[in-house]
DRENKOLNU-622404 format. One record per residue (C-alpha): residue number from 1; residue in three letters; x negated, y, z. Coordinates in nm, 3 decimals, decimal comma. Each point is the difference from the previous one (the first is absolute). Layout:
# residues N
+------+-------+---------+---------+---------+
! lose ! titor !       x !       y !       z !
+------+-------+---------+---------+---------+
!  NUM !   ALA !       X !       Y !       Z !
...
+------+-------+---------+---------+---------+
***
This chain:
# residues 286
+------+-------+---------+---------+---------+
! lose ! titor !       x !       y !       z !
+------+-------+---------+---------+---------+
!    1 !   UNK !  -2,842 !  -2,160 !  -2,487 !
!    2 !   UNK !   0,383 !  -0,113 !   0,131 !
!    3 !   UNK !   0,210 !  -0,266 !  -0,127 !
!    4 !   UNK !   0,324 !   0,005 !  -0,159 !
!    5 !   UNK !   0,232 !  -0,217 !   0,140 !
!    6 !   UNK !   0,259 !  -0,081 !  -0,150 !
!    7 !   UNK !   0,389 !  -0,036 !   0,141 !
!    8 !   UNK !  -0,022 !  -0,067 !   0,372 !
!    9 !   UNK !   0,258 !  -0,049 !   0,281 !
!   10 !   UNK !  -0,088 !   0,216 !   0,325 !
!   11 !   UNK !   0,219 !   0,000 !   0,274 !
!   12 !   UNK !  -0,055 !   0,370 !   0,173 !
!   13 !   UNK !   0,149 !   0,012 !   0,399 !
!   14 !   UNK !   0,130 !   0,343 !   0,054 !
!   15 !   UNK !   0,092 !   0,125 !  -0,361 !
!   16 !   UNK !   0,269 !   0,243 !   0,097 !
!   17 !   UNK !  -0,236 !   0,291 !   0,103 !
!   18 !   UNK !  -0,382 !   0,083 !  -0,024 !
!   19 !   UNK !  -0,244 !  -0,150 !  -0,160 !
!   20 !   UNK !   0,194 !  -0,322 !   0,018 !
!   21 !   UNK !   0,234 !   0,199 !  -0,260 !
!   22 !   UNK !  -0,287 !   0,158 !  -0,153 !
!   23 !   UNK !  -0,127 !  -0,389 !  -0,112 !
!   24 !   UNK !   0,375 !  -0,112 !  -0,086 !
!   25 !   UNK !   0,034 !   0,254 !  -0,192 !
!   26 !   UNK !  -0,370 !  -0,088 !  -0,206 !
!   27 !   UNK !   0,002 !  -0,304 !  -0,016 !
!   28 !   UNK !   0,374 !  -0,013 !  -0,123 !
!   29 !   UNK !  -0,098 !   0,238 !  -0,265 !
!   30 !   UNK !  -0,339 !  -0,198 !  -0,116 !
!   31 !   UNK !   0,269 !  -0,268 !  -0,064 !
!   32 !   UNK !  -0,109 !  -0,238 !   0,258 !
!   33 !   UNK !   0,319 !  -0,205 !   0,215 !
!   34 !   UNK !  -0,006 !   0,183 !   0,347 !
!   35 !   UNK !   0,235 !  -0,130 !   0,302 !
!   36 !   UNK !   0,061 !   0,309 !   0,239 !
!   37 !   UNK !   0,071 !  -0,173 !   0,392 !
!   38 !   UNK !   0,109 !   0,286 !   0,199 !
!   39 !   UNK !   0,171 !   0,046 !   0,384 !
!   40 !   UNK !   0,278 !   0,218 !  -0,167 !
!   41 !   UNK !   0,086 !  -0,303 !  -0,220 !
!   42 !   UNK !  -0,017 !  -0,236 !   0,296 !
!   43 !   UNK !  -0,393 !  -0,107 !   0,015 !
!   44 !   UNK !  -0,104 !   0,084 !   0,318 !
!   45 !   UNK !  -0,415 !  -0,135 !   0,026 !
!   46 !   UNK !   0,063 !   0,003 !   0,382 !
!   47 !   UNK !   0,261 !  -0,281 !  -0,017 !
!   48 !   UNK !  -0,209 !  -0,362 !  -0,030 !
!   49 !   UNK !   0,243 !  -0,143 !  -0,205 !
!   50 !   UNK !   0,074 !   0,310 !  -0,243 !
!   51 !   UNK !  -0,424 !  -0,047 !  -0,040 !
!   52 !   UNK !   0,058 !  -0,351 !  -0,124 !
!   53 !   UNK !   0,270 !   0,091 !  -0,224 !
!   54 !   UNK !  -0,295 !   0,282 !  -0,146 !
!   55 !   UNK !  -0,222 !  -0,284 !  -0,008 !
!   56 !   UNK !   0,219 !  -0,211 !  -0,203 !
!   57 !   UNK !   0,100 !   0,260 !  -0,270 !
!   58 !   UNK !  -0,422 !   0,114 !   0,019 !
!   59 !   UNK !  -0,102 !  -0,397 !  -0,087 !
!   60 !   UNK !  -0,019 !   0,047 !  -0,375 !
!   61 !   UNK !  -0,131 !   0,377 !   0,010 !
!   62 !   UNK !  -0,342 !   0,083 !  -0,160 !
!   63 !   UNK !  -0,035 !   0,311 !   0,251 !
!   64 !   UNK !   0,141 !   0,087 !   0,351 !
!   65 !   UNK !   0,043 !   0,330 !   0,127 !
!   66 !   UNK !   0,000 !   0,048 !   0,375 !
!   67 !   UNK !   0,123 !   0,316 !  -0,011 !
!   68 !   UNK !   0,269 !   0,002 !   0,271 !
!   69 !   UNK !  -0,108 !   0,065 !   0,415 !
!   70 !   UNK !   0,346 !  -0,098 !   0,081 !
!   71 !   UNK !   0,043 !   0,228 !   0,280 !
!   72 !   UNK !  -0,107 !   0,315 !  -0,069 !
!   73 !   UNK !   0,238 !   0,263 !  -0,042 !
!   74 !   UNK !  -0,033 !   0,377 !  -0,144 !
!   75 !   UNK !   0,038 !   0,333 !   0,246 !
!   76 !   UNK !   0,319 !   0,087 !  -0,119 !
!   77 !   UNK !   0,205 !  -0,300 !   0,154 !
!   78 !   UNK !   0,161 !   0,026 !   0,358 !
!   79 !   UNK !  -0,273 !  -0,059 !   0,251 !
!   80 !   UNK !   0,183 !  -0,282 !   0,172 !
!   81 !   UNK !  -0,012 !  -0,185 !  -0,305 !
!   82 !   UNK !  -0,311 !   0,073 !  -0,082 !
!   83 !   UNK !  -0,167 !  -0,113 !   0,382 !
!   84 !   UNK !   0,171 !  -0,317 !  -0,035 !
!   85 !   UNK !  -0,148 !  -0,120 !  -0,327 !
!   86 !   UNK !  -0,295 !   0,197 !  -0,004 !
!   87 !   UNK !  -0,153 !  -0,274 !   0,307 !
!   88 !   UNK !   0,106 !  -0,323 !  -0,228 !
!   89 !   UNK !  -0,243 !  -0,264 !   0,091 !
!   90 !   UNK !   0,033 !  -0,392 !   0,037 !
!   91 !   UNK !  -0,053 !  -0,172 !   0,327 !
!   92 !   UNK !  -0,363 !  -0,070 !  -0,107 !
!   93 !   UNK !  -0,080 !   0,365 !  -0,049 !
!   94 !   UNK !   0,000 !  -0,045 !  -0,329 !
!   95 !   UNK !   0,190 !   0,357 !  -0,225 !
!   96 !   UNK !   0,218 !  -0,168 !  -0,297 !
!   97 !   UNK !  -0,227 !   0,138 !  -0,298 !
!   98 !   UNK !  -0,274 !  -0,231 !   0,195 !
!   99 !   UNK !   0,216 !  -0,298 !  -0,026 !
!  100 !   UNK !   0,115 !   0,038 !  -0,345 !
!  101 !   UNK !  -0,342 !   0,008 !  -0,102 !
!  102 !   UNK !  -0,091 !  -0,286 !   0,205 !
!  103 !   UNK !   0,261 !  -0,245 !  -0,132 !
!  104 !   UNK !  -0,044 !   0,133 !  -0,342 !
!  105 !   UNK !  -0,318 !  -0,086 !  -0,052 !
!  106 !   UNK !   0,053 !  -0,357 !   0,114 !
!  107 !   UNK !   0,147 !  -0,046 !  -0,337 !
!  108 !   UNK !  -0,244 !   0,190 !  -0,197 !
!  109 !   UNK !  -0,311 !  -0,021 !   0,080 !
!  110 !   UNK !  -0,103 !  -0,310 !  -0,174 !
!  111 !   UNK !   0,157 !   0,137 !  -0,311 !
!  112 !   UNK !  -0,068 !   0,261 !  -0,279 !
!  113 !   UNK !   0,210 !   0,251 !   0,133 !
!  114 !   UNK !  -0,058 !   0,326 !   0,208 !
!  115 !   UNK !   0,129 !   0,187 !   0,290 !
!  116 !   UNK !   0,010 !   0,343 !   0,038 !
!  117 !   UNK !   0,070 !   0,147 !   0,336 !
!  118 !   UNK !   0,067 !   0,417 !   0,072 !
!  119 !   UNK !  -0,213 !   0,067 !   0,266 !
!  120 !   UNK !  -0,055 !   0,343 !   0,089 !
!  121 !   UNK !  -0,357 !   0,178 !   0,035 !
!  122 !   UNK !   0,129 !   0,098 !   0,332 !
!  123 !   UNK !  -0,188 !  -0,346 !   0,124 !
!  124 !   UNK !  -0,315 !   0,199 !  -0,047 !
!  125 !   UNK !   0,067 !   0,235 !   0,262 !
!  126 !   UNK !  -0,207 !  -0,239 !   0,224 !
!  127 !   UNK !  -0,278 !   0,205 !  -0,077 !
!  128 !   UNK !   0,135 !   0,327 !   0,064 !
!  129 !   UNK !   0,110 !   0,220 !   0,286 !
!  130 !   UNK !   0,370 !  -0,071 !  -0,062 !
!  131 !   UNK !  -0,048 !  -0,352 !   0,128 !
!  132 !   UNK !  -0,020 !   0,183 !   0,353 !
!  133 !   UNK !   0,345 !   0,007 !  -0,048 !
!  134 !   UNK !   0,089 !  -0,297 !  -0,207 !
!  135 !   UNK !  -0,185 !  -0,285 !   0,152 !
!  136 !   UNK !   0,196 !  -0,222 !   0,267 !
!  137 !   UNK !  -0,162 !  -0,208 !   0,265 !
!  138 !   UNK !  -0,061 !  -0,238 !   0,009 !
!  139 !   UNK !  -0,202 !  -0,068 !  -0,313 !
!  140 !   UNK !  -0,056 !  -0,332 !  -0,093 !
!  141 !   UNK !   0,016 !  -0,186 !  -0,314 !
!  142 !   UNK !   0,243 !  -0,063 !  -0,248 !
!  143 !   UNK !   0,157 !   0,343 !   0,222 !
!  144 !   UNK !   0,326 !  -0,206 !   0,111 !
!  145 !   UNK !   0,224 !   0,235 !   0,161 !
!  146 !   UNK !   0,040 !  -0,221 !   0,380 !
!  147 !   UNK !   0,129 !   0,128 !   0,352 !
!  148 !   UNK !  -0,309 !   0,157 !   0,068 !
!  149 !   UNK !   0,003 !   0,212 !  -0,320 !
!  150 !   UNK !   0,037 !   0,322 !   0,173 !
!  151 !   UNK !   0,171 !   0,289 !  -0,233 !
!  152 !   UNK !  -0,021 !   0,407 !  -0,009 !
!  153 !   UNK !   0,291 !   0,171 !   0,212 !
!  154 !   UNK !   0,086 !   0,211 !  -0,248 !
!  155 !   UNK !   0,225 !  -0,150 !  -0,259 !
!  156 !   UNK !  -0,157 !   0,200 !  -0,270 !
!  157 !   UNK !  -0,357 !  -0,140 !   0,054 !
!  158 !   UNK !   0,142 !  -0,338 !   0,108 !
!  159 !   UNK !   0,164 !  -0,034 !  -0,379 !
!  160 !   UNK !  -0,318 !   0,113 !  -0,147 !
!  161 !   UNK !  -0,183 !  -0,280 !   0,194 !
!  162 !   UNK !   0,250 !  -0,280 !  -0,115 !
!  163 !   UNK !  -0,055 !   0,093 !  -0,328 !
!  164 !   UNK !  -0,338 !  -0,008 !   0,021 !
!  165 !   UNK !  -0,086 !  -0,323 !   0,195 !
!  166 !   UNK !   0,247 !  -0,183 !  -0,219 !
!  167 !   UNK !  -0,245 !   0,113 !  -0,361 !
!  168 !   UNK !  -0,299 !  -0,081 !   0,264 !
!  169 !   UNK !   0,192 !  -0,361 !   0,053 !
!  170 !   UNK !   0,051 !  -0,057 !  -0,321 !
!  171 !   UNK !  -0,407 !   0,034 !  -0,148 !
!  172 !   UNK !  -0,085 !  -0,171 !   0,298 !
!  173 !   UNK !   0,217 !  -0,277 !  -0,090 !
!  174 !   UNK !  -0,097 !   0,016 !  -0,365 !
!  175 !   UNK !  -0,356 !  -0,026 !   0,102 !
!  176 !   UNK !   0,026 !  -0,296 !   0,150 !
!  177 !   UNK !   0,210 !  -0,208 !  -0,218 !
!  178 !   UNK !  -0,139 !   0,104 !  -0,324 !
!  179 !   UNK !  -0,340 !   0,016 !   0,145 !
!  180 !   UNK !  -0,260 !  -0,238 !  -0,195 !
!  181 !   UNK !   0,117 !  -0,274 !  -0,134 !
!  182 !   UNK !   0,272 !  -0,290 !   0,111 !
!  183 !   UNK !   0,242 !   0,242 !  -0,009 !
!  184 !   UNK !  -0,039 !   0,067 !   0,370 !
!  185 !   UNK !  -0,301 !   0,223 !   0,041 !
!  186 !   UNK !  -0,372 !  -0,094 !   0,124 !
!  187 !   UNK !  -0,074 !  -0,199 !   0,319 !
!  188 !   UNK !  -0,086 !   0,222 !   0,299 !
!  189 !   UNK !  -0,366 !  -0,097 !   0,132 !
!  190 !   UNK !  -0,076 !   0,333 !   0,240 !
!  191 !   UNK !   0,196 !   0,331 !   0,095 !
!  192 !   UNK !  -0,193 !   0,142 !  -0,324 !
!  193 !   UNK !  -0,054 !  -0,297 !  -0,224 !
!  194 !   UNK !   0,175 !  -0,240 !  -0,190 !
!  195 !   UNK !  -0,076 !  -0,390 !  -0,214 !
!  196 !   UNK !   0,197 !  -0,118 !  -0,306 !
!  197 !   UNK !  -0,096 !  -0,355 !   0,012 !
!  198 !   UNK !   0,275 !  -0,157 !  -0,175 !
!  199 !   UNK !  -0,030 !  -0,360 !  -0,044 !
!  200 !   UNK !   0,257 !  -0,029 !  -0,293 !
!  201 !   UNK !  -0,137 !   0,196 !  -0,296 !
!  202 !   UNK !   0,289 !  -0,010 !  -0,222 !
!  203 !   UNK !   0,241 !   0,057 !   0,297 !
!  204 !   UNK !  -0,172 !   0,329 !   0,021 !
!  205 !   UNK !  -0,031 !   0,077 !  -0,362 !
!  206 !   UNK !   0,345 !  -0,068 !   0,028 !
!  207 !   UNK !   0,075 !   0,263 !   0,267 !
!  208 !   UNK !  -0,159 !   0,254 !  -0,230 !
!  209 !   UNK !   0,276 !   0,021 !  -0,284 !
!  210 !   UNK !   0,224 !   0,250 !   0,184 !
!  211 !   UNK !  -0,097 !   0,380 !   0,001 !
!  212 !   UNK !   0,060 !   0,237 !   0,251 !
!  213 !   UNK !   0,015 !   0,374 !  -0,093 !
!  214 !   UNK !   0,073 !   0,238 !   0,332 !
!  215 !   UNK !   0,040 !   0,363 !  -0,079 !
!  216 !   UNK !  -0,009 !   0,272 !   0,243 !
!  217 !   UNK !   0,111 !   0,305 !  -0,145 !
!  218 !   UNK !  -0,006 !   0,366 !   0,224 !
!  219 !   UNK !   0,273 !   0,217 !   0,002 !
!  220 !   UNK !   0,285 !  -0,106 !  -0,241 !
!  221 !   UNK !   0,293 !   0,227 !  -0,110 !
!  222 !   UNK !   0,285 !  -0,241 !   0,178 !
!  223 !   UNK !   0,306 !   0,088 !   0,198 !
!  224 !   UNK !  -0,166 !  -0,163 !   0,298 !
!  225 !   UNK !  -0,240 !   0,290 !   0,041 !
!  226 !   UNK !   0,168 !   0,258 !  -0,195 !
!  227 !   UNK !  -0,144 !   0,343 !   0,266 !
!  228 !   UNK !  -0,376 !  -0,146 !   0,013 !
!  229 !   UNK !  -0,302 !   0,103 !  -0,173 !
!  230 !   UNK !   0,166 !   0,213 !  -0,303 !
!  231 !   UNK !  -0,279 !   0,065 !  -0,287 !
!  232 !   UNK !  -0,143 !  -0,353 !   0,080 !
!  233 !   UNK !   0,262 !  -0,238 !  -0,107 !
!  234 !   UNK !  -0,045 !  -0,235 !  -0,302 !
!  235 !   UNK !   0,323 !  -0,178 !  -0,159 !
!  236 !   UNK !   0,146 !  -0,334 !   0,036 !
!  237 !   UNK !  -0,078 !   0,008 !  -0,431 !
!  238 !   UNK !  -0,362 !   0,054 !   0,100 !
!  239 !   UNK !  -0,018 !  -0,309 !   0,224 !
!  240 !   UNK !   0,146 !  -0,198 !  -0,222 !
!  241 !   UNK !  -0,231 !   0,082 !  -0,308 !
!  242 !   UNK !  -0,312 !  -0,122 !   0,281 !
!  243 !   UNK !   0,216 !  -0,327 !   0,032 !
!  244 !   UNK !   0,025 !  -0,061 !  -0,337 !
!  245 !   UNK !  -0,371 !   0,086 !  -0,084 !
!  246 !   UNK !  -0,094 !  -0,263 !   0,307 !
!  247 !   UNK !   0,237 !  -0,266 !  -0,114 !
!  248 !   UNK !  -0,113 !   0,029 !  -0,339 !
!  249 !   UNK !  -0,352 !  -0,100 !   0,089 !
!  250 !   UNK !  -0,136 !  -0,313 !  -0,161 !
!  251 !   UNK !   0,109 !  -0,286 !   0,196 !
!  252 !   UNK !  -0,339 !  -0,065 !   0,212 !
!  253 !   UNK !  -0,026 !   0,352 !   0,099 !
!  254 !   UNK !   0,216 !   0,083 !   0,309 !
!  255 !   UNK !   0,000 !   0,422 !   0,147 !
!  256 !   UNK !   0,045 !  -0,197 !   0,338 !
!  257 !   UNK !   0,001 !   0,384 !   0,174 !
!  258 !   UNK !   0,037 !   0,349 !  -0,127 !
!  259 !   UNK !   0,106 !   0,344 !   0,167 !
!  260 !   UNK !   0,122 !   0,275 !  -0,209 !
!  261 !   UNK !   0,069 !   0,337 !   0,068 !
!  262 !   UNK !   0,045 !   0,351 !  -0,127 !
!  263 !   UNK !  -0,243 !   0,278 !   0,036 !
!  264 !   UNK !   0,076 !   0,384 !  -0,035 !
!  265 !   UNK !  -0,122 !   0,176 !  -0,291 !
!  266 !   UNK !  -0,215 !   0,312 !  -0,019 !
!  267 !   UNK !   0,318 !   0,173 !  -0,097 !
!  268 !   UNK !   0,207 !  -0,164 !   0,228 !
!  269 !   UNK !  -0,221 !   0,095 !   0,295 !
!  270 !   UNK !  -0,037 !   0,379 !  -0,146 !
!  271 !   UNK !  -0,405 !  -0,042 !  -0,132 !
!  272 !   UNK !   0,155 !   0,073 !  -0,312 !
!  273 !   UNK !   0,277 !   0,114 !  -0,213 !
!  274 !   UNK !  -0,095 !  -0,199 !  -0,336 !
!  275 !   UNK !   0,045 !  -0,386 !   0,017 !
!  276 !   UNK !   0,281 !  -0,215 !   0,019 !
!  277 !   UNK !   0,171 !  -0,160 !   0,311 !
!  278 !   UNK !  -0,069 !  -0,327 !   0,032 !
!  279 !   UNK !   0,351 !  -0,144 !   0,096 !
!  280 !   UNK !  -0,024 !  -0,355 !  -0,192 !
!  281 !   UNK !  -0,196 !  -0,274 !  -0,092 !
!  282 !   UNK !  -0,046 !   0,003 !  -0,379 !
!  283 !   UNK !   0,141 !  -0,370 !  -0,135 !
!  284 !   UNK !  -0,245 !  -0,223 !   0,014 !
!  285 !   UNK !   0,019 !  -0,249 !  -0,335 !
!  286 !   UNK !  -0,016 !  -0,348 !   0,034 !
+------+-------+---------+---------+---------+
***
């Protein structure tokens, strides 16, 4: 059973387009305050200090939506614009999504508030033949891009690899700050196990307040990927329903991951001419 909340202030990066627009426009409606930071209107994640000034408008917000990869940019735009902020990464390695997470959740999670970032369930493809071509070497955790990093030829496959090692970034990076407990993940023992001896109890209890929802959603009708995968899209509406149903959780229960994605009906795939198509996620009540 979900909660109710009642009027809350979310602060949603990337509200102009998407699914970033798709929870503007929701939450707006449910009558909660919502503060849309965009690039258009000047709030560009990769600058540090435009990140601060997000931070300092976010301070006071129940929820946080980390919605906006700052560098990605749709097919249709010139491709010399697009190959010069399509490789947008700090001199750590770090992508800006990454970072705005990062400094964030300094501020939240020792509080009762949540953030939500947009992954993508291309971070999955780990486990499947595409990550042939997506994976970069070398691989080592958190995947910080460095000067060994070494990238496809092709600029096609190379954009499709920065997209996908900055959503594999970010989890990692969620991982280990969230983690269990103090705010700042479990102690590492071994390559394969890990200790949470934390000498300050209510330090840790502490650390537990914040929630962190990541949602990876599959194909998604944007005009980033407007020519891909027709028949399997879902809507930036759709998302945003799953946002509100994981926000609206009780306050100790946090949907820390969860992938979404649309499958084909029996008509859709030509099994059968009775059915409907499945092109939405009904609204799911809170």
């Amino acid at each position: 059973m979900t909660e109710v909340n009642s009027s809350m202030k979310y602060v949603i990066t990337g509200h102009k387009r998407g699914i970033g627009k798709g929870c503007y426009d929701l939450f707006t409606a449910d009558g909660h305050e919502v503060i849309g930071l965009s690039k258009t209107d000047g709030f560009d994640i990769r600058d540090p200090n435009i990140r601060k000034e997000i931070i300092e408008q976010s301070l006071d917000a129940d929820v946080f939506i980390n919605n906006a990869s700052g560098y990605f940019l749709p097919d249709s735009t010139p491709e010399n614009i697009r190959e010069e902020n399509n490789s947008i990464w700090d001199e750590e390695g770090y992508f800006p999504q990454t970072r705005m997470f990062m400094e964030i959740w300094e501020h939240f999670f020792n509080k009762e508030k949540t953030v939500v970032n947009i992954n993508s369930a291309i971070k999955y493809s780990s486990t499947t033949p595409s990550a042939k071509i997506l994976l970069t070497e070398p691989r080592k955790l958190p995947y910080l891009v460095t000067d060994e990093t070494v990238w496809a030829s092709v600029p096609t496959i190379k954009s499709q690899q920065v997209y996908y090692k900055s959503k594999e970034q970010l989890f990692a990076v969620v991982s280990e700050l969230v983690g269990m407990g103090d705010g700042g993940g479990a102690k590492k023992f071994n390559e394969t196990q890990f200790v949470t001896d934390i000498p300050d109890k209510q330090k840790e209890l502490e650390s537990l307040k914040g929630r962190c929802i990541n949602i990876n959603p599959g194909w998604v009708h944007t005009d980033m990927f407007p020519l891909f995968a027709n028949g399997r899209k879902m809507l930036p509406e759709d998302i945003a329903e799953l946002i509100k149903w994981t926000i609206n959780m009780p306050k100790n229960i946090e949907i820390f991951d969860i992938g979404v994605r649309k499958k084909l009906s029996n008509k859709e795939i030509g099994l059968s001419t009775k059915g409907k198509d499945f092109t939405s996620i009904p609204p799911i009540k809170a």
